[in-house]
VEXDREN-2710 file (C-alpha; in Angstrom, 1 decimal):
% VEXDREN-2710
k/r/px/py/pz
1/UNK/6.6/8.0/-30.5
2/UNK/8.8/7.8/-27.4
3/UNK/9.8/4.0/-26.5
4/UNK/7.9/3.8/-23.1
5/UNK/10.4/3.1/-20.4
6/UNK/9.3/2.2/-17.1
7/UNK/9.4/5.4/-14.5
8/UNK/11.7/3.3/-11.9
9/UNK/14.1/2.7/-14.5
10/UNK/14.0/6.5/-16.2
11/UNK/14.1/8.0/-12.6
12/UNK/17.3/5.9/-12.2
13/UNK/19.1/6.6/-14.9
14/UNK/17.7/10.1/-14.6
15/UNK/19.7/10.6/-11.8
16/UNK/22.9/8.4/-12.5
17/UNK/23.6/10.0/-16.4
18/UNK/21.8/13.5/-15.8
19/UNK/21.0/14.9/-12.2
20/UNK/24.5/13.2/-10.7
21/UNK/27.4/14.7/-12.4
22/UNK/25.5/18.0/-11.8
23/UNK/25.4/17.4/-8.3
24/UNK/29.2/16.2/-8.4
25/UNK/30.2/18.9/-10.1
26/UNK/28.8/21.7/-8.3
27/UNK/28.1/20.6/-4.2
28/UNK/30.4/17.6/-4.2
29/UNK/30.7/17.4/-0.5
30/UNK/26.7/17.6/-0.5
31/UNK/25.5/14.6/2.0
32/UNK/22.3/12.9/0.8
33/UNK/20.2/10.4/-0.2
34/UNK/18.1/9.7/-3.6
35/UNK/15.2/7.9/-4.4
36/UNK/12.2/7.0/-5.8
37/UNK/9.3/6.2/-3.3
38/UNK/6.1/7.4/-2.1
39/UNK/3.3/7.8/-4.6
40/UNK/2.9/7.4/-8.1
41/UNK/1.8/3.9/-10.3
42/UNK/5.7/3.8/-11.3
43/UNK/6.8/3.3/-7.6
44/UNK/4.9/0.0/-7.0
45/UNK/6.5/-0.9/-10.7
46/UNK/2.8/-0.7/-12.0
47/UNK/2.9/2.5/-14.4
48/UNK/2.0/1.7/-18.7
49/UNK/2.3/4.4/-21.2
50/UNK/-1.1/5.5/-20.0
51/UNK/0.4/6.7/-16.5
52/UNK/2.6/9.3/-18.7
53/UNK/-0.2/11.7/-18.8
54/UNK/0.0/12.8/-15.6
55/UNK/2.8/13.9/-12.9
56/UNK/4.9/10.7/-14.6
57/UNK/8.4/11.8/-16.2
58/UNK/12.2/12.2/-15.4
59/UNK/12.2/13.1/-11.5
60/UNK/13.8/12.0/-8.7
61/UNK/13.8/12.9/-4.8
62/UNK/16.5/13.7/-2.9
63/UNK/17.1/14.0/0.5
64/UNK/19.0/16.3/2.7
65/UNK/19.9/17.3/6.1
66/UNK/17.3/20.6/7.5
67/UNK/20.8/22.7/7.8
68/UNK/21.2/21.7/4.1
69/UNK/18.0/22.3/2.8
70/UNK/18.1/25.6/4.2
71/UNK/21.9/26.5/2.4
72/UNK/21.3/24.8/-0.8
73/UNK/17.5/23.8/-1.9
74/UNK/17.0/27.2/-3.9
75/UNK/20.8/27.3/-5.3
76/UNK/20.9/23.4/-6.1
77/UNK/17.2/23.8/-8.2
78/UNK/18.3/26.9/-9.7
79/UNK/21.9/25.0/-11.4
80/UNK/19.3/22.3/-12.4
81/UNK/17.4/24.3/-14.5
82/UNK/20.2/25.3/-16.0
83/UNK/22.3/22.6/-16.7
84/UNK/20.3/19.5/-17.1
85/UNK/19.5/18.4/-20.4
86/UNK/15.7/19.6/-22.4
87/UNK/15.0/15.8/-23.2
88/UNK/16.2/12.5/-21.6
89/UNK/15.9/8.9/-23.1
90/UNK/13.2/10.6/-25.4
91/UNK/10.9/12.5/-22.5
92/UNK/11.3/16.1/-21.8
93/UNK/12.7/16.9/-18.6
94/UNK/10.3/20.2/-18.2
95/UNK/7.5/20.0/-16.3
96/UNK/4.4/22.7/-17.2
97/UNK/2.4/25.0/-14.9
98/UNK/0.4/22.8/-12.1
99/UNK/-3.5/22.6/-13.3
100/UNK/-5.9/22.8/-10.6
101/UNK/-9.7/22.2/-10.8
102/UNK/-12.5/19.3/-12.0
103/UNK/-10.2/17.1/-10.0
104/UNK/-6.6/17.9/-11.2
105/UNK/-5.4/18.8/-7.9
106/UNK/-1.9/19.9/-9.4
107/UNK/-1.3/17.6/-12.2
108/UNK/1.6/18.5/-13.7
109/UNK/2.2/17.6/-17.4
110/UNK/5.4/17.4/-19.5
111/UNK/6.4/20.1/-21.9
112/UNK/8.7/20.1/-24.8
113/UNK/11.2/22.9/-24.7
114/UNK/13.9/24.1/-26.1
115/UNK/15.4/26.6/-24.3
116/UNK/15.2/29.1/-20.7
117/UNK/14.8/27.0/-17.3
118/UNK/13.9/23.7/-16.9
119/UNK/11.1/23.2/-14.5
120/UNK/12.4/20.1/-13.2
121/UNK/11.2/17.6/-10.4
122/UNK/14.4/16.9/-8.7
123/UNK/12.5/17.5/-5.4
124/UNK/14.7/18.2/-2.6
125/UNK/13.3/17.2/1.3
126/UNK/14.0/16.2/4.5
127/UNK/13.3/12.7/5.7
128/UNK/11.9/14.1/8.5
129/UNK/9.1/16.6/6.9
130/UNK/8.7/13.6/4.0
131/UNK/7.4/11.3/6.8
132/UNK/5.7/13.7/8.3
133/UNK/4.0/14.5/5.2
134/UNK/3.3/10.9/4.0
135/UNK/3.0/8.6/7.1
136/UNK/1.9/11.6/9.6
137/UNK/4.7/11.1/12.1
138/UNK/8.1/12.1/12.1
139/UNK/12.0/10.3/11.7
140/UNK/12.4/10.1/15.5
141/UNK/8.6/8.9/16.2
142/UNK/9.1/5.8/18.6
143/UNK/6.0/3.4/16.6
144/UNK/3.2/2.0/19.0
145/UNK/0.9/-0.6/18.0
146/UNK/-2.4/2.1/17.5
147/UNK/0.7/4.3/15.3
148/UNK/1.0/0.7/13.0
149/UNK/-3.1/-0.1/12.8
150/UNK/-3.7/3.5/12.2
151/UNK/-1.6/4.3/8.9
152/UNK/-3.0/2.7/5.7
153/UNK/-1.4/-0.1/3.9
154/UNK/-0.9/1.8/1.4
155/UNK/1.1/4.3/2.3
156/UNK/3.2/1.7/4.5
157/UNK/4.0/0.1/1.0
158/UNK/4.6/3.6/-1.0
159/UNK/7.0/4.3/1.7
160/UNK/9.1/1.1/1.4
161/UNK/8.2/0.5/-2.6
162/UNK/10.2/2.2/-5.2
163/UNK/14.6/2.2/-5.1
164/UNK/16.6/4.2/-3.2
165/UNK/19.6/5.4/-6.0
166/UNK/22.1/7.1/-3.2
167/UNK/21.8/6.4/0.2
168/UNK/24.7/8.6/2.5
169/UNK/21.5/9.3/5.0
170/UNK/20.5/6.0/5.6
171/UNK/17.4/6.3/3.9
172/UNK/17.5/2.4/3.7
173/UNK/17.7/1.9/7.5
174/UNK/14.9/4.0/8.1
175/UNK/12.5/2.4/5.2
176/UNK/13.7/-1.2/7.1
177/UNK/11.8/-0.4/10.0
178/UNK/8.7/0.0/8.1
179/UNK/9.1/-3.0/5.7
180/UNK/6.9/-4.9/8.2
181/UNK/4.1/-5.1/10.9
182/UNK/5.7/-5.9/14.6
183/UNK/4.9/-9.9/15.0
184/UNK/1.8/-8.9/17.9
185/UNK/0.3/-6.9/15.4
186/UNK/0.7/-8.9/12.5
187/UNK/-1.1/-11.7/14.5
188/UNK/-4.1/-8.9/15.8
189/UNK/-4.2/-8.6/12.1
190/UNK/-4.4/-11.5/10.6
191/UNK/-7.7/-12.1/13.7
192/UNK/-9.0/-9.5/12.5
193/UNK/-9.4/-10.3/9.0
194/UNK/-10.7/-13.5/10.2
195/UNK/-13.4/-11.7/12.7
196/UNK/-14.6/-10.0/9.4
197/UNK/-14.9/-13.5/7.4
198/UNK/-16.7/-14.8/10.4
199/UNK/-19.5/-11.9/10.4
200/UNK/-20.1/-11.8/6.8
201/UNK/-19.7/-15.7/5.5
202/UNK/-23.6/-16.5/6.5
203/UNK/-25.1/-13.7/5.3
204/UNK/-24.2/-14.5/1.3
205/UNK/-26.0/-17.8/1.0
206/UNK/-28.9/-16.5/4.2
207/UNK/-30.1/-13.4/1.5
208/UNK/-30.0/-15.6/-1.4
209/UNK/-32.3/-18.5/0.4
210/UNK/-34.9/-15.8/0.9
211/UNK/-34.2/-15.0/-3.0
212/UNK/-32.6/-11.4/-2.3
213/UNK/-29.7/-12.8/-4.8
214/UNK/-28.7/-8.8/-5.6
215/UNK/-28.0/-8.8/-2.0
216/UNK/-26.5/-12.1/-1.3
217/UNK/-23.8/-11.4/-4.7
218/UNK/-22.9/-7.8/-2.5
219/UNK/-22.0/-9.7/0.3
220/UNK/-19.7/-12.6/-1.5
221/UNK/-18.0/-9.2/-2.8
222/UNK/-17.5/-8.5/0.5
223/UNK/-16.0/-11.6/1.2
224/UNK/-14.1/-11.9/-1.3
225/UNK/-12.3/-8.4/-0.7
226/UNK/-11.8/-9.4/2.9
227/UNK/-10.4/-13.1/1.7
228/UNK/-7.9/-11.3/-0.3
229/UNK/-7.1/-8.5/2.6
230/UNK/-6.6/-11.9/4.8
231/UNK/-4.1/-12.9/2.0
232/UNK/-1.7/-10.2/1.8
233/UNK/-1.5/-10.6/5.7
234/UNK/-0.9/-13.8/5.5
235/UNK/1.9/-13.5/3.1
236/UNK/3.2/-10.5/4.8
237/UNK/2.7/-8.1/2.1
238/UNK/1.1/-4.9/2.2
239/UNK/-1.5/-4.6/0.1
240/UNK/-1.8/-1.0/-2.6
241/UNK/-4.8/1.0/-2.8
242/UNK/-7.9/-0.1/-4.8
243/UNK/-7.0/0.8/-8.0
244/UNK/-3.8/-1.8/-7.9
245/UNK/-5.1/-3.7/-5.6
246/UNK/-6.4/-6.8/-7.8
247/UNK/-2.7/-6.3/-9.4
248/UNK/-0.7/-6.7/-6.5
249/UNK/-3.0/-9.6/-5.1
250/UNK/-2.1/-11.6/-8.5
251/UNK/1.4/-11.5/-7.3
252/UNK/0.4/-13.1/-4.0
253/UNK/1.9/-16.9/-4.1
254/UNK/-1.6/-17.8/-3.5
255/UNK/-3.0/-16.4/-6.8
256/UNK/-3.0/-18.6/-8.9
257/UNK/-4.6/-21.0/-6.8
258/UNK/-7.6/-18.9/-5.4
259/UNK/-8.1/-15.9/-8.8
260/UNK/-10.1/-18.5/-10.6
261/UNK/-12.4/-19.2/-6.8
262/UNK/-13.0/-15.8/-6.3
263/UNK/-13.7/-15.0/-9.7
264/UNK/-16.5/-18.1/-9.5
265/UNK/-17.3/-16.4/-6.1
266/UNK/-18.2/-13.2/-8.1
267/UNK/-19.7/-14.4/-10.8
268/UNK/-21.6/-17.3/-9.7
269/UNK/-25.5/-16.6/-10.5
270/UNK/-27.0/-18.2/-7.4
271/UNK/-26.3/-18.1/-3.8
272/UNK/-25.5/-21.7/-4.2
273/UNK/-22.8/-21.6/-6.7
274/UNK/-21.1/-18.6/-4.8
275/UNK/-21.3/-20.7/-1.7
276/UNK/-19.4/-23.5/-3.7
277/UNK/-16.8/-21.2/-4.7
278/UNK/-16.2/-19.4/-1.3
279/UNK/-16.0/-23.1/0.3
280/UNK/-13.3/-24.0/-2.0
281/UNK/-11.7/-21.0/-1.1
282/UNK/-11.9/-21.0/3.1
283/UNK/-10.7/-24.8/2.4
284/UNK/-7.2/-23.6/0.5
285/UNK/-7.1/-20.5/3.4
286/UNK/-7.4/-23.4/6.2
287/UNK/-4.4/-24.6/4.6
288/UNK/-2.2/-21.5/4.7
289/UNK/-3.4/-21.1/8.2
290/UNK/-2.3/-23.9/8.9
291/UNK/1.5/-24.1/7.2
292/UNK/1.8/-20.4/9.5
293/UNK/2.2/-22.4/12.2
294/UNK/1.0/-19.2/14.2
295/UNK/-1.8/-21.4/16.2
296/UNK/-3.2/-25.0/17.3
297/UNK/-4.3/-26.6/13.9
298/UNK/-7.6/-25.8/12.9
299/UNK/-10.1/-28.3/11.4
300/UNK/-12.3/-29.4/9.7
301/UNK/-12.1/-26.0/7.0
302/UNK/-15.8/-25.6/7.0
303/UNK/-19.3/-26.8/8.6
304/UNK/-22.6/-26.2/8.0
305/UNK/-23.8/-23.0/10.2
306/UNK/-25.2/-23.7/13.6
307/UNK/-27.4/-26.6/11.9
308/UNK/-28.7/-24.3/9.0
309/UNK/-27.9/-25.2/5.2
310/UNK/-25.2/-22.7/4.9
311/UNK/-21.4/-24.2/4.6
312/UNK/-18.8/-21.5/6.5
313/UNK/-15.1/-21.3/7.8
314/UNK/-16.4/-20.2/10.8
315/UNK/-13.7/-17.4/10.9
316/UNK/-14.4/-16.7/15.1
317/UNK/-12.3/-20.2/15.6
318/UNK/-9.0/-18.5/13.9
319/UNK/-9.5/-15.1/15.4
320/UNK/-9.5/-16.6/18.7
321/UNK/-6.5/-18.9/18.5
322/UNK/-4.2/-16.1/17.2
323/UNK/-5.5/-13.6/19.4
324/UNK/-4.6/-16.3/22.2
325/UNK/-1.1/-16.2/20.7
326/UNK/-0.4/-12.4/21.1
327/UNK/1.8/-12.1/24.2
328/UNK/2.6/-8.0/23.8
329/UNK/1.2/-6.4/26.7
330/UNK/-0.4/-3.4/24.1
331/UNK/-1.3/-5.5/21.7
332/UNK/-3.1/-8.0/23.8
333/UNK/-5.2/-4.8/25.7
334/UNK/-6.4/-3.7/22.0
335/UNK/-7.1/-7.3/20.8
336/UNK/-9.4/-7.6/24.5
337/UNK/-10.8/-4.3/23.6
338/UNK/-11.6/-3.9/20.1
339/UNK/-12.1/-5.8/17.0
340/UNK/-11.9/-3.0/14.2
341/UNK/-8.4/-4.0/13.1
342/UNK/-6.7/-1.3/11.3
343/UNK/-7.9/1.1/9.1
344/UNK/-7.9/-0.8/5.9
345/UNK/-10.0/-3.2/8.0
346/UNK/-12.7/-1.1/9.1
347/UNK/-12.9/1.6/6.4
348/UNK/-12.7/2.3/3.3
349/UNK/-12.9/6.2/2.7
350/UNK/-10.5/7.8/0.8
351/UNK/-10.5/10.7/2.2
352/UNK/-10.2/8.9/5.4
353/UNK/-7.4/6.8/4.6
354/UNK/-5.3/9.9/2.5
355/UNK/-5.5/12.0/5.9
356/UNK/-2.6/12.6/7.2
357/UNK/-3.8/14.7/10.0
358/UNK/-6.4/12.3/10.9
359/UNK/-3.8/9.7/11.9
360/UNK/-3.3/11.1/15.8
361/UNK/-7.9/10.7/15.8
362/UNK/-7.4/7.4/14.6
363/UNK/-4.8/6.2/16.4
364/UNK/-7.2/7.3/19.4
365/UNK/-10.0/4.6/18.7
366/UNK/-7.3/2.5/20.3
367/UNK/-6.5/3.6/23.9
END
């Protein structure tokens, strides 16, 4: 059995012990950049030996100008086949056939071999078509607010996750830009999340006081999603998709703190004890609220609901102070216009989010 090694590290030394010296050796005035970002489980640092079955091995992605793309993608693979070693820190460096069908959409799979051409994954791209392809705009795109609240978190984070290994393009700089949401929409944001608390908090403990307790857990889930949403926001991370997303929310500062609440929230058997729970939790967010500094402090954390037995944040009362706080002309006309948030906040299709072509639509619900 092969020693697992996590994919960040193999892609690095991948590069630095194999794929360089080939590169050095043969197009040593070649200008480009190295990396490993976009997706994959190893990017986000989140891959186990499990994540080895599939498209997970030695590869790395390298970056290049169109002009040479054009002169030196086919030549460059073709010396990489032939030169790079069959194995590397125990993993082979061959990659089989893609397998299509029952869901494989192109999995690739390691292969020992022993000798002929090595189907590697050095992957050569532009910055330019590898944004295009990922984020669904391009290197030059000047970002708008509707650009930021219409790409998914998650691609936002697979884009600035991961190491760049050899940076002559200025990979960095351009992953910089994109390490962050713009203040104005960070504050739209972070109302919005609270607009969502606000419209679901009543509803957990109203179905369970009419005994609909199946219905009254559904919508603590619900709050509890959106309390962790609010979370990353607040901490200015962006959040992975749903399979990692309880993983990267136990890095959160707040974790520790509120894992334990929520987990009570969501596995409390009456209305009444998931009430308990979710007040504890709207208290500790009150208190990160607060310590923002982004608003006019907000108190008392929770009240009973318009005189019914029901103890809520009342989110509305943070969604208006920090959409009072956005001064950004375009932000500011959304905020007055719409309540959605971005597309994490208002969906949760896959398909919808993993559409890169539906980006330009989506963007559109914001003009």
């Amino acid at each position: 059995m092969t020693a697992f090694i996590k994919g960040i590290e193999l892609s690095r030394t991948f590069y630095q012990e194999a794929v360089k010296p080939i590169l050095d050796s043969h197009v040593p005035d070649l200008r480009y950049s190295t990396a490993l970002i976009g997706n994959g489980s190893e990017v986000l640092g989140y891959d186990t030996e499990m994540s080895t079955d599939h498209h997970w091995g030695p590869r790395v992605m390298m970056f290049v100008s169109e002009a040479d793309r054009a002169k030196h993608e086919t030549s460059i693979s073709q010396v990489l086949s032939k030169n790079l070693p069959y194995t590397f820190r125990g993993y082979s460096t061959h990659f089989g056939t893609p397998q299509y069908g029952d869901g494989d959409n192109g999995t690739q799979l390691l292969e020992m071999i022993t000798e002929g051409a090595i189907n590697h994954r050095v992957q050569m791209d532009t910055l330019d078509h590898f944004m295009q392809s990922n984020l669904g705009l391009g290197l030059h795109h000047v970002m708008t607010p509707a650009d930021w609240l219409s790409i998914p978190q998650q691609k936002l984070l697979a884009f600035t996750a991961g190491e760049v290994f050899h940076d002559a393009l200025g990979l960095e700089a351009i992953r910089e830009r994109f390490a962050g949401y713009p203040h104005d929409v960070w504050l739209y944001l972070l109302a919005c999340s609270w607009s969502r608390i606000g419209q679901d908090e009543h509803l957990a403990p109203r179905a369970g006081y009419v005994g609909d307790e199946l219905g009254s857990a559904v919508m603590a889930g619900r709050l509890v999603r959106s309390i962790m949403q609010l979370c990353f926001l607040m901490e200015k991370r962006y959040a992975p998709y749903p399979k990692w997303f309880g993983t990267g929310f136990a890095q959160l500062a707040c974790a520790p703190q509120l894992t334990p609440i929520l987990r009570q929230v969501q596995t409390g058997e009456t209305y009444r004890q998931r009430e308990a729970a979710l007040v504890e939790a709207y208290t500790i967010l009150n208190t990160m609220h607060n310590a923002l500094n982004l608003t006019p402090h907000i108190s008392p954390a929770v009240s009973d609901f318009h005189g019914r037995p029901f103890m809520v944040s009342n989110g509305w009362r943070y969604s208006e102070a920090l959409r009072d706080a956005i001064t950004d002309d375009a932000v500011q006309a959304i905020a007055q216009t719409t309540q959605i948030g971005n597309i994490d906040q208002f969906t949760d299709n896959t398909d919808m989010r993993e559409s890169v072509r539906l980006r330009p639509k989506i963007a559109a619900l914001y003009e």
